[in-house]
C-alpha positions as CSV (number, residue, x, y, z in Angstrom):
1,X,-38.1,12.8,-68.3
2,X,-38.7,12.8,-64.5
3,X,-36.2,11.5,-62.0
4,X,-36.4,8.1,-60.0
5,X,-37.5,8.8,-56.8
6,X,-35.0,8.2,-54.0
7,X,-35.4,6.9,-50.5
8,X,-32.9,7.4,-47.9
9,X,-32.7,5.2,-45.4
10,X,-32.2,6.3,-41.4
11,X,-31.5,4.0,-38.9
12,X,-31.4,5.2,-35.2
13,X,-29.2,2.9,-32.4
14,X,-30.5,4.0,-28.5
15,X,-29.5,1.3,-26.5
16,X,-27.0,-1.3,-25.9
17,X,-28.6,-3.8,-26.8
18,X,-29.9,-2.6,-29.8
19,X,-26.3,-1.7,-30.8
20,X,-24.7,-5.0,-30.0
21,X,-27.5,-7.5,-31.1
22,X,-29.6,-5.5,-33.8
23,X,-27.2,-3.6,-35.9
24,X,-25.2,-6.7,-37.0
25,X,-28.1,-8.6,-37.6
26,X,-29.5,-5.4,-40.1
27,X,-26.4,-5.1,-41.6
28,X,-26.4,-8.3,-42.5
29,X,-30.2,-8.3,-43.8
30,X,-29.3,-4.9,-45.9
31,X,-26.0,-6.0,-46.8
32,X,-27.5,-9.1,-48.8
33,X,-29.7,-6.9,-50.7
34,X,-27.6,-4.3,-51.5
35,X,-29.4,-1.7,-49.4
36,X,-27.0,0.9,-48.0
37,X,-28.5,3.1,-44.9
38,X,-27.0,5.7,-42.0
39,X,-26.8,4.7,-38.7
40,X,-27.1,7.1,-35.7
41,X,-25.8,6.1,-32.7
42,X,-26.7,7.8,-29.0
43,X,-23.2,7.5,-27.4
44,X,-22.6,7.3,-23.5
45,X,-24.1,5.7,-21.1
46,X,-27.3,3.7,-21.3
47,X,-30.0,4.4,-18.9
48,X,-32.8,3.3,-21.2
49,X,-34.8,2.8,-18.0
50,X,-34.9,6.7,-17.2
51,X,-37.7,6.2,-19.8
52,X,-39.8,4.7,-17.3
53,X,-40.1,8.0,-15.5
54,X,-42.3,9.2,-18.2
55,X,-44.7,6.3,-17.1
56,X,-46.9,8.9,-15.5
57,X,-47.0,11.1,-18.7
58,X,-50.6,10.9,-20.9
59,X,-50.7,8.0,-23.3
60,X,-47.2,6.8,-22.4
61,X,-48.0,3.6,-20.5
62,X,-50.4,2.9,-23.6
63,X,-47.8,3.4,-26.3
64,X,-45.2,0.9,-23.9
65,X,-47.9,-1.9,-24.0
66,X,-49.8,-1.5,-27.8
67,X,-45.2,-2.0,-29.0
68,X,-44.6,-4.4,-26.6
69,X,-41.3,-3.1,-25.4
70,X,-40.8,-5.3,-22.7
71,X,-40.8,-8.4,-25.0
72,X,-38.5,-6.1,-27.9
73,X,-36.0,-4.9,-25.4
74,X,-36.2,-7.2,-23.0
75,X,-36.7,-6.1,-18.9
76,X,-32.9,-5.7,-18.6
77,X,-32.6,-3.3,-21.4
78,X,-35.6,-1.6,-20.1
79,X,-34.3,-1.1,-16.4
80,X,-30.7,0.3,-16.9
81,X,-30.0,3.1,-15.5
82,X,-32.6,2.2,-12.8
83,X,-32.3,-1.1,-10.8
84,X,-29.8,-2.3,-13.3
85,X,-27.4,0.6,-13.3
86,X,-26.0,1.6,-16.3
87,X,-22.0,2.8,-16.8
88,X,-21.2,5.6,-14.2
89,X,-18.5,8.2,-14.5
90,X,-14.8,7.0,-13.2
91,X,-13.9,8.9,-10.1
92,X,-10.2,8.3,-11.0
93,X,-10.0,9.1,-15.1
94,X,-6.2,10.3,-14.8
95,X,-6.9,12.5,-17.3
96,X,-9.2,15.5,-18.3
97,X,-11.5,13.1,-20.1
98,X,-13.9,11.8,-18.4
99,X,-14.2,8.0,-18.5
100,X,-17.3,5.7,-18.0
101,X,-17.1,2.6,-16.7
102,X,-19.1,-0.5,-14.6
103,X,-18.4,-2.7,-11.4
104,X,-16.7,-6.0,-12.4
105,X,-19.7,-8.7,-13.3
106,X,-19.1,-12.5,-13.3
107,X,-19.8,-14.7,-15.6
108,X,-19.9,-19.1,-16.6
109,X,-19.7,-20.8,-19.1
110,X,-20.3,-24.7,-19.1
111,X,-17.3,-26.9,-20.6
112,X,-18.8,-30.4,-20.3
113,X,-17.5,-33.1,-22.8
114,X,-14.6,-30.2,-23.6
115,X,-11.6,-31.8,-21.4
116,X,-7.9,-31.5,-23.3
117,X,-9.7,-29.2,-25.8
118,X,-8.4,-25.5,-26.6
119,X,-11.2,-22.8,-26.1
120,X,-11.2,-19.8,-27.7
121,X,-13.2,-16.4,-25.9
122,X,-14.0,-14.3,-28.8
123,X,-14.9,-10.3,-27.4
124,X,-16.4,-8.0,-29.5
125,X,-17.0,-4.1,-28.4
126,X,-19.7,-1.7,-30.1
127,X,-18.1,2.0,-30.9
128,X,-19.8,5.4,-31.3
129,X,-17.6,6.4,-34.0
130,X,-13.7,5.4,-35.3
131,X,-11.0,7.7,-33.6
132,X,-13.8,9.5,-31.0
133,X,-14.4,6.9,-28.2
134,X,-12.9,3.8,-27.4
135,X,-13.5,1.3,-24.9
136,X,-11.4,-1.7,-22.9
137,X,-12.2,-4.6,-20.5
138,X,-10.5,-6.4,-18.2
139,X,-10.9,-10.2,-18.0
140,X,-9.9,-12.5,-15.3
141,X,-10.6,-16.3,-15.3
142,X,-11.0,-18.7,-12.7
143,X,-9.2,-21.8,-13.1
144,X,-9.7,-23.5,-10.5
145,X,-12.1,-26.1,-12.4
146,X,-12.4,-28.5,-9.5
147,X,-16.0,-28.6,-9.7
148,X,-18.9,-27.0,-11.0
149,X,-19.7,-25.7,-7.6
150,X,-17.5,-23.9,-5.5
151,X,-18.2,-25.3,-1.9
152,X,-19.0,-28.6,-3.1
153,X,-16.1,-29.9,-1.6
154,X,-15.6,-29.5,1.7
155,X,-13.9,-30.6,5.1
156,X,-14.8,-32.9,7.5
157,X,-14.0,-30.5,10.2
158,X,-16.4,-27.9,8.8
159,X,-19.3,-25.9,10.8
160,X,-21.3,-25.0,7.9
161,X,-21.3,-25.6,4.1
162,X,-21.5,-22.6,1.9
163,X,-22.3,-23.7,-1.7
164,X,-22.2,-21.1,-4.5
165,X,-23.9,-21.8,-8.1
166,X,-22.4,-20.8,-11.5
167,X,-22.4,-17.1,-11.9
168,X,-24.3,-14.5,-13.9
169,X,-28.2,-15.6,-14.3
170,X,-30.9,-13.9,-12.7
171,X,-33.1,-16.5,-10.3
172,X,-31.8,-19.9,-8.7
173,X,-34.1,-22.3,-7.2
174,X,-32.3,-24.8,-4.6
175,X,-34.3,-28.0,-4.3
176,X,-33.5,-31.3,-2.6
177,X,-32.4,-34.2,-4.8
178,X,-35.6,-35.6,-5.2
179,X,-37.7,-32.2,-6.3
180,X,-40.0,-32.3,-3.0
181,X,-38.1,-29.4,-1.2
182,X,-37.7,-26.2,-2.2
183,X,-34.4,-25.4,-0.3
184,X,-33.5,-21.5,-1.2
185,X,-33.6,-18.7,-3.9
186,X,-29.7,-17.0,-3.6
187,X,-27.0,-18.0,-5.4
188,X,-25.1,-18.9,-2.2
189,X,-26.8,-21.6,-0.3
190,X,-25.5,-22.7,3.6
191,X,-26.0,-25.8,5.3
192,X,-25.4,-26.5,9.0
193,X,-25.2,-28.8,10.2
194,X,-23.2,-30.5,7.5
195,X,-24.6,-32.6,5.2
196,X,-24.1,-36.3,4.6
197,X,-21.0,-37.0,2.3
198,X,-21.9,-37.9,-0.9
199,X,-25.8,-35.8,-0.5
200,X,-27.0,-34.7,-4.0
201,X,-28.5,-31.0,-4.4
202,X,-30.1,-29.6,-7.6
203,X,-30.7,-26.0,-8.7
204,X,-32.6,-24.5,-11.3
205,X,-30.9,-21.3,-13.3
206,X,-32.7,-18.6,-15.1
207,X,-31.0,-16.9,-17.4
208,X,-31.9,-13.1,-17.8
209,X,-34.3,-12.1,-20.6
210,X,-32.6,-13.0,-24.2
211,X,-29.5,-15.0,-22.9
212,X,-30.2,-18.2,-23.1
213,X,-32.9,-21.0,-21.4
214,X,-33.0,-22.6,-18.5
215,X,-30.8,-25.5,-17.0
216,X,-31.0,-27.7,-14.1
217,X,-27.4,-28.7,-12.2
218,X,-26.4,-30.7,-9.9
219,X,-24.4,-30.3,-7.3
220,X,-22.9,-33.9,-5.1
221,X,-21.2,-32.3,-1.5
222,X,-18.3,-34.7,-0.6
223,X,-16.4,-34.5,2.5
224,X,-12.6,-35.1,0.7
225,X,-11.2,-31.3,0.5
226,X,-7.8,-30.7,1.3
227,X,-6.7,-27.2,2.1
228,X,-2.7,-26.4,1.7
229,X,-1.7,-22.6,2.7
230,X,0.7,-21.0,0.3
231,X,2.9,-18.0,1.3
232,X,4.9,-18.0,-1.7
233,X,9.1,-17.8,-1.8
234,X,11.0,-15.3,0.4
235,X,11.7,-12.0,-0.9
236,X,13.4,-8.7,-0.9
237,X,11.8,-5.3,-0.5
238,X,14.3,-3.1,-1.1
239,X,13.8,1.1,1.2
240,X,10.3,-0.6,1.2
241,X,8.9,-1.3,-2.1
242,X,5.9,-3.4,-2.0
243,X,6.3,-6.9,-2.7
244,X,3.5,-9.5,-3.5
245,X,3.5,-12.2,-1.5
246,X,1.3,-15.5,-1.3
247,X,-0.2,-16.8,-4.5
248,X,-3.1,-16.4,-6.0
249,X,-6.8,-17.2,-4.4
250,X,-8.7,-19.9,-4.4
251,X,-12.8,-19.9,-4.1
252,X,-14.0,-20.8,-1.1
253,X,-10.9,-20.4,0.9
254,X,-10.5,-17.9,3.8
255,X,-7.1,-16.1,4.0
256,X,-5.3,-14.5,7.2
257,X,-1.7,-13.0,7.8
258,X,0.2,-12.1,10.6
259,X,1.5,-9.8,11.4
260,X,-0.4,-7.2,9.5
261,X,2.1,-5.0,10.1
262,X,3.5,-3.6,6.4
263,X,0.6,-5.3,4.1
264,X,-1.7,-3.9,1.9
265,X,-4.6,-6.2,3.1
266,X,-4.0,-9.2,5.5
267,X,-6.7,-10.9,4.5
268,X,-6.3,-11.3,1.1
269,X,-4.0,-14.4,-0.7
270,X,-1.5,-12.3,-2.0
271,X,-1.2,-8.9,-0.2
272,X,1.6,-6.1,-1.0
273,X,4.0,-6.2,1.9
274,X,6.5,-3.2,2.4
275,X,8.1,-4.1,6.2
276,X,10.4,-1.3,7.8
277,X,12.3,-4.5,9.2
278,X,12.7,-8.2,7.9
279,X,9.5,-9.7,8.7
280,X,8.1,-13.1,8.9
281,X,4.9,-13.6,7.7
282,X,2.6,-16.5,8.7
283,X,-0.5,-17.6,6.6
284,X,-3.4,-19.5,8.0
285,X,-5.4,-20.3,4.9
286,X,-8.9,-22.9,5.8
287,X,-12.4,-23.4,4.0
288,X,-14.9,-20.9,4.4
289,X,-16.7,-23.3,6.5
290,X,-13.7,-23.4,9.6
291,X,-12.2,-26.3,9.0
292,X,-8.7,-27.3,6.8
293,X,-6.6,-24.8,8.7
294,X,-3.1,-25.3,7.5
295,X,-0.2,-22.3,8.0
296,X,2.6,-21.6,5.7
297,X,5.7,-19.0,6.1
298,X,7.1,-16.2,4.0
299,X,10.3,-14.2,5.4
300,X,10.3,-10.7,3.8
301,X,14.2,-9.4,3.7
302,X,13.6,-5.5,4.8
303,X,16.6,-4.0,3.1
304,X,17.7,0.0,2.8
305,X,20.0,2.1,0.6
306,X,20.8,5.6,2.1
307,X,21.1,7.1,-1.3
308,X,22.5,10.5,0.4
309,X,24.5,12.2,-2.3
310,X,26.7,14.5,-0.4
311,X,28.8,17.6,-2.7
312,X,31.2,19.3,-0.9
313,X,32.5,22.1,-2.5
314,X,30.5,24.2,-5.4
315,X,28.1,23.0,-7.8
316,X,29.2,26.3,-10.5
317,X,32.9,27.3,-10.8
318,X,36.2,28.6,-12.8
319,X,38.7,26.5,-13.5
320,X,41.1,29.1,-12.4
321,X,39.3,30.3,-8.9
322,X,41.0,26.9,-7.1
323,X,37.2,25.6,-6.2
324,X,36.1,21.8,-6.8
325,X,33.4,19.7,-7.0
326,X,33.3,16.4,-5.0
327,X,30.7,14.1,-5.0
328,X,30.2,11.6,-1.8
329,X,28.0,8.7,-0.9
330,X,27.9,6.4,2.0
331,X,29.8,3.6,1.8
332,X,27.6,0.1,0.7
333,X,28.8,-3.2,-1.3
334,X,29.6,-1.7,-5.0
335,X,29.3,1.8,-6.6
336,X,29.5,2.6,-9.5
337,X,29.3,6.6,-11.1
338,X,27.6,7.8,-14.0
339,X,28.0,11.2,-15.9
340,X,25.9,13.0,-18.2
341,X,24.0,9.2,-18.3
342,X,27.1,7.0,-19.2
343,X,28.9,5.2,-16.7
344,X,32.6,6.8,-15.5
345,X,35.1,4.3,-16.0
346,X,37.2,3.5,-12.8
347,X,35.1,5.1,-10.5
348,X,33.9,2.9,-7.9
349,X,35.0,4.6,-4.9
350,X,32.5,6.4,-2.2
351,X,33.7,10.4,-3.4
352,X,34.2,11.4,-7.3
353,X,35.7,14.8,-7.9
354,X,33.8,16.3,-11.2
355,X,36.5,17.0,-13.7
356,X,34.1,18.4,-16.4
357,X,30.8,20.3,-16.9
358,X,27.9,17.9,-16.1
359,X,25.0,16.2,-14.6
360,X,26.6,13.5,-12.1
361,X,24.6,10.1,-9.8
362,X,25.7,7.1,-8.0
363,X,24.5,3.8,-8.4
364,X,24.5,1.8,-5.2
365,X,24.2,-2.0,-4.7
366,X,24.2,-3.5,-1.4
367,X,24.8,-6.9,-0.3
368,X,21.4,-7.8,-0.3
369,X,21.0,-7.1,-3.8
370,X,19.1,-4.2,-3.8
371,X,20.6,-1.7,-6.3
372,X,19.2,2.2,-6.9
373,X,20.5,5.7,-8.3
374,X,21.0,8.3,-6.0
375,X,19.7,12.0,-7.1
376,X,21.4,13.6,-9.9
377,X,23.3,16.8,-9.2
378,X,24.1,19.3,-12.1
379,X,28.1,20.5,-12.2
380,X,29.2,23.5,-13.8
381,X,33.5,24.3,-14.5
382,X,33.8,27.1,-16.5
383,X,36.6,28.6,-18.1
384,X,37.3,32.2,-17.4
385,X,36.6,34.6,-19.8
386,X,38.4,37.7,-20.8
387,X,37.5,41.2,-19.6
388,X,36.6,44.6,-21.7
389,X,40.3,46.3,-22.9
């Protein structure tokens, strides 16, 4: 009796692509007839593309074109790690692993016909193996839905019209309304001077290889925007902690504070400001195109806490050598000691004399509000101890 030959089956994963859109669709292939199989994966970065240096190699070139990888991997797939570049090593991993990331990438997605309906973004990640590697992503959304152009709005007091097409395909072709005039090839398209209100643009969007087909949009430029600067509520910064201030962007809108003096970026919407002194801040906020200036003011309270903890005395001591331990702060709004982490009872006054082994802070509140815990200073009171008789 001979045994029933055995086939094992060996399935090899060496690019993104391949791991995101071709191993679910095997599994699913081998899953519905029972065929089990390994799967390899190349973890790390994909630069597929570096491939292409081997162009120059003997018979290379000839094996690319007799498998037709362009059309199985597509051109993107076949160009990371070259003109599209692939993850790149984090210069800021706070740890000793090393950590591989990519520049933030945009992104649309077209929600005609879905107004008042709840939409769901479903994200799905493809691992090397469980408990070795993991992987996270950071997702912002822009909700300003005014339009399906940003820029398509704009003022009447504009110079110039800067209109800016739904994110992430790979060609756009600006035409005029009527298909006779090729108007531009960038995603970003200017017009000076302006336009007649109510003058209808159309661009054509190509997709990259694989995602998706092409679409034709239109894009109507009216002259009705209204710009309205937002500095956001007065606040505290308390010994200078950064504070945000503002609100968040808007597409298409220019931002500009002043002073500059204590912010993180004065031209941002909604800087970090840490003032040495109570500041007001003034925001001119207008369209991209110069027009729709309107100013808005924030007042940034500047407050400080001198959290000197002063001990006069020593901080190590016998009860019977007629030392002590007093604690002192400067004088603010309410104090209030702790001891060993739980809070003295009674002791609300700017000096505590230490009646007991410990480790001994202050918290301070002011009459701004601002409240913080001065250092914490170790006290030791011994008891003597009796000689050698």
């Amino acid at each position: 009796m001979t045994d029933t030959p055995r086939l094992a089956l060996k399935v090899d994963v060496d690019t993104y692509v391949g791991m995101r859109d071709g191993v679910p669709a095997l599994q699913a292939a081998l899953d519905a007839r029972g065929i089990p199989a390994s799967v390899y994966v190349s973890c790390g970065p994909d630069h597929s593309g570096r491939a292409l240096r081997r162009i120059f190699k003997p018979g290379f070139l000839a094996k690319m074109l007799r498998t037709n990888a362009p059309g199985m991997y597509g051109w993107r797939t076949l160009l990371y790690g070259t003109l599209l570049p692939g993850f790149f090593e984090s210069r800021n991993p706070r740890g000793d692993t090393p950590v591989w990331c990519k520049d933030w990438s945009a992104v649309s997605i077209n929600l005609d016909g879905l107004a008042g309906k709840t939409i769901r973004l479903f994200f799905k990640t493809a691992d090397c193996t469980f408990r070795r590697h993991f992987g996270y992503a950071y997702i912002d959304v822009n909700s300003e839905c005014t339009s399906e152009f940003v820029g398509s709005l704009y003022c009447r007091d504009d110079t110039v019209v800067n209109v800016t097409a739904p994110y992430g395909y790979q060609n756009y072709t600006w035409y005029n309304n009527t298909f006779t005039q090729i108007l531009g090839h960038t995603q970003t398209i200017s017009f000076s001077p302006l336009p007649v209100s109510g003058t209808t643009y159309a661009v054509i969007l190509e997709p990259y290889n694989g995602y998706g087909c092409s679409d034709t949009i239109y894009a109507k430029l009216v002259d009705s925007l209204k710009v309205i600067a937002n500095a956001g509520r007065d606040t505290l910064s308390c010994n200078k902690d950064p504070v945000f201030i503002g609100a968040n962007s808007i597409p298409g809108l220019s931002y500009d504070w002043y002073p500059p003096t204590g912010l993180s970026n004065p031209k941002i919407s909604n800087p970090l400001a840490s003032p040495a002194v109570t500041t007001a801040y003034v925001l001119r906020t207008s369209h991209d195109g110069g027009g729709c200036t309107d100013l808005d003011t924030v007042v940034v309270v500047a407050s400080v806490i001198d959290s000197s903890l002063i001990l006069k005395g020593k901080a190590m001591f016998c009860t019977d050598s007629g030392d002590s331990a007093v604690l002192s702060v400067n004088s603010t709004t309410f104090i209030q000691w702790y001891g060993d982490g739980r809070l003295v009872n009674g002791s609300n006054q700017s000096s505590y004399r230490v009646q007991r082994t410990g480790s001994y802070y202050a918290r301070l509140t002011n009459r701004d509000g601002c409240t913080l815990n001065t250092e914490v200073k170790k006290i030791v009171i011994d008891d003597p101890k009796p000689g050698i008789t």
